[in-house]
N, C-alpha and C positions, 0 to 999 in steps of 0.2 A: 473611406468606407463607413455605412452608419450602418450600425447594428437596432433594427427594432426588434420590439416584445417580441418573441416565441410566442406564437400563435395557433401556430397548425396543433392539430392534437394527433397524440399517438397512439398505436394500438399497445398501451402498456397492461400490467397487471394491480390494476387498481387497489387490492389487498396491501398488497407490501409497500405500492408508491405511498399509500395513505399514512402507512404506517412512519416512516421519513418525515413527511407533510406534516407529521401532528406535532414532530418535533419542532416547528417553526411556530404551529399554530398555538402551542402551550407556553413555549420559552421565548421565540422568538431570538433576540441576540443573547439574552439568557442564554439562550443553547450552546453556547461559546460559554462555560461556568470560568474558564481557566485551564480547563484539563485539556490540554492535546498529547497526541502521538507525534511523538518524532521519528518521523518514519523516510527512511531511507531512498533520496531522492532517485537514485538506479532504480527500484522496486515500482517507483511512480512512471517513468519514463518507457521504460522499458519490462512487459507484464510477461508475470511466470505463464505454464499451461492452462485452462480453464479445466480439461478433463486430463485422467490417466494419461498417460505416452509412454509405447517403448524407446522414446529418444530417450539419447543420455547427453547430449547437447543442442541446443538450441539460442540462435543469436538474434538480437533486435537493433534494428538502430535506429538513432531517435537524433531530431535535431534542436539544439536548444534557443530558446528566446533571442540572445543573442547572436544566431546563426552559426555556433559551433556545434560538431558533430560526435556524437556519443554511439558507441557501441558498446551492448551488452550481452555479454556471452552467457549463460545458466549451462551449469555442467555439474552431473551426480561424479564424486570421488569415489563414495561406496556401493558396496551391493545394495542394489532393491529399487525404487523407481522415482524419476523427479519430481520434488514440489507438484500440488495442482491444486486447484481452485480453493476452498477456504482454508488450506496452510497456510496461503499470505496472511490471514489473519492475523493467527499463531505468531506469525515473523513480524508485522508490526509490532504483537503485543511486547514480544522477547528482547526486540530492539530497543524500543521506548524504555523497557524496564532498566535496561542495561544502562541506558543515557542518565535517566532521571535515578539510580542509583548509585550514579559515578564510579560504576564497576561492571567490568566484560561479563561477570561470575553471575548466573541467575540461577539460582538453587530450583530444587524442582519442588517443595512448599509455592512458591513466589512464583512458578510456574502456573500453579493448578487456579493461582486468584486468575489465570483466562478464563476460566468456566463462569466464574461470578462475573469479571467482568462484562462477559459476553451473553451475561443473564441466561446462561444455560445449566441445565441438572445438573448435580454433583456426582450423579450414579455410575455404575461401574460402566455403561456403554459410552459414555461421553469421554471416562475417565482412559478409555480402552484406546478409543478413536482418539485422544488428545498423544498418547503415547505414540501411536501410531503417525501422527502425524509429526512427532519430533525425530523419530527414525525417517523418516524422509527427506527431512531440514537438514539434518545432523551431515547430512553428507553433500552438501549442496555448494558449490565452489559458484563464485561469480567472479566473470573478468571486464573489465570498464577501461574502454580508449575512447579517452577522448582527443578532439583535432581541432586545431586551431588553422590560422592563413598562415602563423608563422613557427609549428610545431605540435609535437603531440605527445601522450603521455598516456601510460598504460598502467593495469596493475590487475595481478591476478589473485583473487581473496577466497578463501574458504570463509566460507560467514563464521560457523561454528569450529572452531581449533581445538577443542576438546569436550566429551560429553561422557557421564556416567550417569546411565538410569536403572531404576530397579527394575528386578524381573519379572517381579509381581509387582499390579499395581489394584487387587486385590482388601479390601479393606482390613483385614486382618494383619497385612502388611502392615499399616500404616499403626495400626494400635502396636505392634510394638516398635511405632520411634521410626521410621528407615524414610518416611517427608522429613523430618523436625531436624533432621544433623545439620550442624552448623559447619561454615565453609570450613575443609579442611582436606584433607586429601583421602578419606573415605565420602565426602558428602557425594549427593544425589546432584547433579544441574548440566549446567552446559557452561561455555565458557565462549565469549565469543571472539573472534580471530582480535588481535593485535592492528592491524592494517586494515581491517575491514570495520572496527571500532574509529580509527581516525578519518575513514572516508566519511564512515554516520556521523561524526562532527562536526568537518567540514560541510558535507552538504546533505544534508537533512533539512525536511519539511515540515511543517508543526501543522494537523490534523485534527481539528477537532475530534474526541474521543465518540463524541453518539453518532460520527459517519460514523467509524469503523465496525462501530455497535451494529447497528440499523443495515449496515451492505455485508455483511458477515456470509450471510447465505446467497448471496448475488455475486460475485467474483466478478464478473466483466462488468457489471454498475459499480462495483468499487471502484476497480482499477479507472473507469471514465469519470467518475467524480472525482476521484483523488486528481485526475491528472487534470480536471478543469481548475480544479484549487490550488496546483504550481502554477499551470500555465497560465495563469489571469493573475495572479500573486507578482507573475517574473513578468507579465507583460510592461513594455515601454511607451507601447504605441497599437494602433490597433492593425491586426496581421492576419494571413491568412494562411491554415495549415490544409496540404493537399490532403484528399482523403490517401492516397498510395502512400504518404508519409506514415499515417497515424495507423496501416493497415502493416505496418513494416514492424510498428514497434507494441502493438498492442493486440493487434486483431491474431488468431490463431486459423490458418492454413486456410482461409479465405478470403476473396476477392473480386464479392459482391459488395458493391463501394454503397448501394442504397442501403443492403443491412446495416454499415459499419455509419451510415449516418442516420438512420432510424437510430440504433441506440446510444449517441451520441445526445440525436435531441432528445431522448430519455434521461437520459445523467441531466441536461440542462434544465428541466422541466423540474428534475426529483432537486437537484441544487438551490436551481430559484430560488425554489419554498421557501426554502432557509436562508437564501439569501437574495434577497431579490434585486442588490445593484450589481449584479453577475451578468458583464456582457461577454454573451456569449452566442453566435448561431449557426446550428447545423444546416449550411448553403449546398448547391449541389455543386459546387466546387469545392468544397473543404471545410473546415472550421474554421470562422471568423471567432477569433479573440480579441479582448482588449483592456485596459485597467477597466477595475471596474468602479460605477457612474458613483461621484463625488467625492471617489478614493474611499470611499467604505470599505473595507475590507472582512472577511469574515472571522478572522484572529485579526483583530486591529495591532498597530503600532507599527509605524514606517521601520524601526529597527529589522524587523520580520521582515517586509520588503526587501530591503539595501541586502538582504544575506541571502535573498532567491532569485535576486537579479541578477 
């Protein structure tokens, strides 16, 4: 199989693709400073809700590079409603933080640098909507089988094992002290599960930070860019994904195969930019992947490679 340029153009939204675009056009591998997300390879694989849902479970299943098979279960523990669309954001940022602080415990100070990071207000409706958004997390259990030709192995994870937040999130709150407590068994955070802290170690993906920036408000263009950036990372060879495969594990309760490759060659189009030896092409047979051309990679260092293949 040869993969040529992406050619055809799509009916995208020119505003936001540009916005991505300038990321390549100003830095180019610059854009790669150092800073990635470690972001949780289930999360890649297999994508939360785009909109509300009154499910309270919902499974995907996804097959890996290597031809072994992963299912991903999403199931709320608590009252109120599942993850959906810019939560994952939230959930990379909380993960990453957790990784690169070599502690489950992320205080809710350390929480709110997602605002900054995400280049968004400080104000109380962001501040509202980000609480809001950790009450939906907070109860979110994932379970992960994967299967092999000669076995399989399961494991059922609350992401969050423990969380205290405040009631008020109210600025007056915050002037007297109730962000700034230090970990202790009054402080403000989340605390992330035990077993679902060693799966993000074992398999996690390093992300550049300005995707996660730049698709913040796009939830299905993340989730497709994120998952072009494993799958071409973990490729061996070059291979073909059915679209009914990638409609199992990503797509939400439909099963028009041209939508799900219109915005597939949208993620490959918005990627290029920034990376432009990304083979990758949305066929009417499926997505053709493959290393990409000259082993360029967009976090370089074969070490990265050998731990997502």
């Amino acid at each position: 199989m040869s993969l040529p340029p992406h050619r055809r153009r799509q009916n995208l939204s020119p505003h936001f693709d540009q916005r991505v675009i300038d990321l390549a056009t100003s830095q180019h591998f610059e854009l790669v400073s150092g800073e990635v997300y470690q972001v949780a390879q289930a999360l890649i694989l297999c994508g939360l809700p785009y909109q509300p849902t009154s499910k309270s479970k919902i499974t995907r299943q996804a097959i890996l590079a290597n031809g072994n098979r992963v299912s991903v279960t999403f199931s709320t523990a608590l009252e109120g409603s599942m993850p959906f669309g810019s939560d994952r954001s939230l959930l990379h940022f909380l993960l990453d933080k957790a990784v690169k602080m070599k502690s489950r415990f992320v205080n809710w100070e350390t929480a709110t640098e997602f605002l900054l990071a995400m280049r968004m207000a400080q104000g109380g409706k962001n501040r509202r909507d980000l609480r809001e958004r950790f009450i939906r997390l907070r109860g979110l259990t994932i379970g992960v089988e994967r299967r092999t030709a000669v076995a399989s192995e399961a494991e059922i994870m609350p992401v969050i094992r423990r969380s205290r937040l405040p009631t008020s999130l109210e600025r007056r709150a915050e002037r007297y002290g109730q962000h700034r407590l230090q970990l202790d068994e009054e402080a403000y955070g989340i605390e992330i599960d035990e077993v679902f802290f060693e799966e993000l170690i074992r398999h996690h993906v390093p992300i550049p930070e300005e995707l996660i920036q730049a698709t913040r408000r796009q939830s299905q263009l993340q989730d497709h860019v994120l998952f072009l950036c494993w799958r071409c990372y973990a490729a061996q060879n070059e291979s073909l994904i059915p679209w009914e495969y990638l409609r199992q594990q990503l797509w939400q309760d439909d099963t028009n195969e041209w939508r799900i490759r219109e915005r597939f060659a949208r993620a490959i189009r918005v990627l290029r930019a920034i990376w432009p030896q990304l083979r990758a092409e949305a066929t009417t047979k499926g997505l053709c992947v493959a290393p990409p051309d000259r082993s360029v990679y967009l976090t370089p260092g074969a070490a990265i490679r050998r731990r997502l293949s």
